[in-house]
C-alpha positions as CSV (number, residue, x, y, z in Angstrom):
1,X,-25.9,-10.0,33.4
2,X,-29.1,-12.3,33.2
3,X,-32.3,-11.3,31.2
4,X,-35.5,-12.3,31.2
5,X,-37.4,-12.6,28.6
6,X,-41.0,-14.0,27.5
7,X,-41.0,-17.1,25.2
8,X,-42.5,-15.4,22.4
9,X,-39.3,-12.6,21.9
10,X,-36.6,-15.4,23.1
11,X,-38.0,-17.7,19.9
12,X,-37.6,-14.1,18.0
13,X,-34.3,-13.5,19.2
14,X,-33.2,-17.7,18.4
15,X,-34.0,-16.6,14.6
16,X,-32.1,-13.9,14.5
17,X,-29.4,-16.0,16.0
18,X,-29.7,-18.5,13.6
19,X,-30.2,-16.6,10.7
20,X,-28.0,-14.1,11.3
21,X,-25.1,-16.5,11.8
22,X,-24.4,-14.8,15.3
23,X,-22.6,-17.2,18.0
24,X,-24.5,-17.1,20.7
25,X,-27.4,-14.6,21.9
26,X,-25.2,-12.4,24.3
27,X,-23.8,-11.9,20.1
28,X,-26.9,-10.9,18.8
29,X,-27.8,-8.8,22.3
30,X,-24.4,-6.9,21.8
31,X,-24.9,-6.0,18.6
32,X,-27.8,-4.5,19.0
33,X,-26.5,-2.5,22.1
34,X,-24.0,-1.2,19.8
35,X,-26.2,-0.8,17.2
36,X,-28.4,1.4,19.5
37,X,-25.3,3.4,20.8
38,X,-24.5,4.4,17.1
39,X,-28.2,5.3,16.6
40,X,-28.0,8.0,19.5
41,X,-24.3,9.4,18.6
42,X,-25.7,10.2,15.0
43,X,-28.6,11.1,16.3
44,X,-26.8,14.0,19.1
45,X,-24.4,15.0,15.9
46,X,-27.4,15.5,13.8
47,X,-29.1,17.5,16.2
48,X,-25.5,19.4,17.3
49,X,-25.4,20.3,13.8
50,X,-29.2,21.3,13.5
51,X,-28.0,24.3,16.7
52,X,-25.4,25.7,14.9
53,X,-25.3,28.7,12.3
54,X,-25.8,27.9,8.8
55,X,-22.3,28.1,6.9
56,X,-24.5,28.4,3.5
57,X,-26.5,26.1,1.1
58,X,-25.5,22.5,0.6
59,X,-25.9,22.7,-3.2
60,X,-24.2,20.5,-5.9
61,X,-20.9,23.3,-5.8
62,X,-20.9,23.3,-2.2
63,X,-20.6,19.0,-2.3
64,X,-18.4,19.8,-5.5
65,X,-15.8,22.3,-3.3
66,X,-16.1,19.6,-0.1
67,X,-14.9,16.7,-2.5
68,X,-12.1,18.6,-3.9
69,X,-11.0,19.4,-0.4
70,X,-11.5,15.9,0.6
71,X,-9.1,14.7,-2.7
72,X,-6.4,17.4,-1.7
73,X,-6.6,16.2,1.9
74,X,-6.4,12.7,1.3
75,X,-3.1,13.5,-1.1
């Protein structure tokens, strides 16, 4: 795959190359491919979770009874 792209974002994308300590370009495109593809599965599991029915209030004991699960769990 070839891109074009105007001098002006190709000096843009050289910095972040460079200061970045990426490789090559096709490293800094990738990254921001998968970058982007994290973005929208957050994004779908934030608005999944926005559809479904409340399971109560997420107040200090209901983060207090998750980490204790989490502690068990991890046991």
């Amino acid at each position: 795959m070839n891109i074009s792209l105007p001098e002006t974002l190709r000096a843009f994308v050289d910095e972040q190359v460079a200061e970045h300590g990426y490789g090559t370009s096709s490293e800094y495109v990738r990254n921001l491919i998968r970058r982007e593809q994290d973005r929208m599965h957050l994004r779908n599991l934030l608005l999944e979770g926005a559809r479904s029915r409340s399971l109560g209030v997420a107040d200090a004991d209901y983060f207090d009874r998750l980490r204790t699960k989490v502690r068990k769990q991890s046991k």
